[in-house]
N, C-alpha and C positions, 0 to 999 in steps of 0.2 A: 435635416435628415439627408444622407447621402445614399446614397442606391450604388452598388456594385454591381458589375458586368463583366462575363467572360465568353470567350469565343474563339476559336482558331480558323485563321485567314491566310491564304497564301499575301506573300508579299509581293507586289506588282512593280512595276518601273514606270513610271511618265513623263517621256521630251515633250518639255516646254519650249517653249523660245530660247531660253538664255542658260536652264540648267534642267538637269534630271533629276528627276523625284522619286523615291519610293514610299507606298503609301500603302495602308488595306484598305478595301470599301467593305464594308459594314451594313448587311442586310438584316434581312427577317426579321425574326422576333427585337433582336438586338438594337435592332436602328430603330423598330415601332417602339421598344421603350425609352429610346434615347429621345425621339420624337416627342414623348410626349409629354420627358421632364421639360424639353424645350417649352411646350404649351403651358403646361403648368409654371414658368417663370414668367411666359408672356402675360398671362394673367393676375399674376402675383404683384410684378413692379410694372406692370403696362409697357415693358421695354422690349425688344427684341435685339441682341446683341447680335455684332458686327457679321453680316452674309449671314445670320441664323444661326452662327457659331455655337456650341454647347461646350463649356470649362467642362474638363476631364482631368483626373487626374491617370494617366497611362502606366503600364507596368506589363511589360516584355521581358523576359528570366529576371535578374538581378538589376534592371534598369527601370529606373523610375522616373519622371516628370512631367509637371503640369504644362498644358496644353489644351487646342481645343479640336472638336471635330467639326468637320462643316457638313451644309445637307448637299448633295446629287442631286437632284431631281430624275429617277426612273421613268422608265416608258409609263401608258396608261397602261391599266391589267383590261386584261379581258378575258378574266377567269367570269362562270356566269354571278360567282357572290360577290364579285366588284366590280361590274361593267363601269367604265368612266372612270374610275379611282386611282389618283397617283400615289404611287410608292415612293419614299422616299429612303435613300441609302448614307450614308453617310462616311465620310473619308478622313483618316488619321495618317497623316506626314509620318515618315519613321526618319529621322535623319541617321547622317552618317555615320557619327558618333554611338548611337545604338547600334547600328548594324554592325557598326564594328565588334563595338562590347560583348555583344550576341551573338559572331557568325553568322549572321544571315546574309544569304545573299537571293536573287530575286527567283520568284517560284516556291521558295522556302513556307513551310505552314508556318504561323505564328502564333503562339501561346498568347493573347492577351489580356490584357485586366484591366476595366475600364470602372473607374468611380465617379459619379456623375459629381460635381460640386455645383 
């Protein structure tokens, strides 16, 4: 069974060492379900794929493919119904190639469509 997810994210820029990335991070609700198909696989095949990775299949306008997202790790909360509690955000690469395909350039909101596989 596959789970669908949508959400709009601005589009961010990150110097790395060697190249520039553009990518969205992936909060709230969205990342807590993404989170917890991840656990639900950890449990499944006793495996945790590569950095905590989660296969997505991605969809930005007319631009489609598979890929994965990886976790952030967020500050602790210290709202008082999670003192201690880490959030986890999660980060989707957009390469060139879409941006191109889509017009986007960085700041840009992004339509996404995320199917967990």
């Amino acid at each position: 069974m596959t789970e669908s997810l949508s959400c709009t994210l601005p589009l961010r820029r990150w110097q790395g060492d060697r190249r520039t990335y553009h990518l969205v991070t992936i909060g709230g609700e969205t990342a807590e379900a993404i989170a917890a198909h991840a656990l639900m696989h950890r449990l499944e095949f006793g495996i945790q794929r590569g950095f905590g990775s989660v296969k997505v299949m991605a969809e930005i306008g007319c631009s489609r493919w598979k890929t994965s997202v990886f976790p952030q790790r967020e500050k602790t909360s210290s709202s008082s119904e999670a003192v201690g509690q880490k959030k986890t955000e999660w980060v989707l690469l957009v390469s060139k190639k879409v941006m191109r395909a889509e017009d986007l350039a960085e700041g840009d909101p992004v339509a996404l469509e995320l199917e967990l596989l």
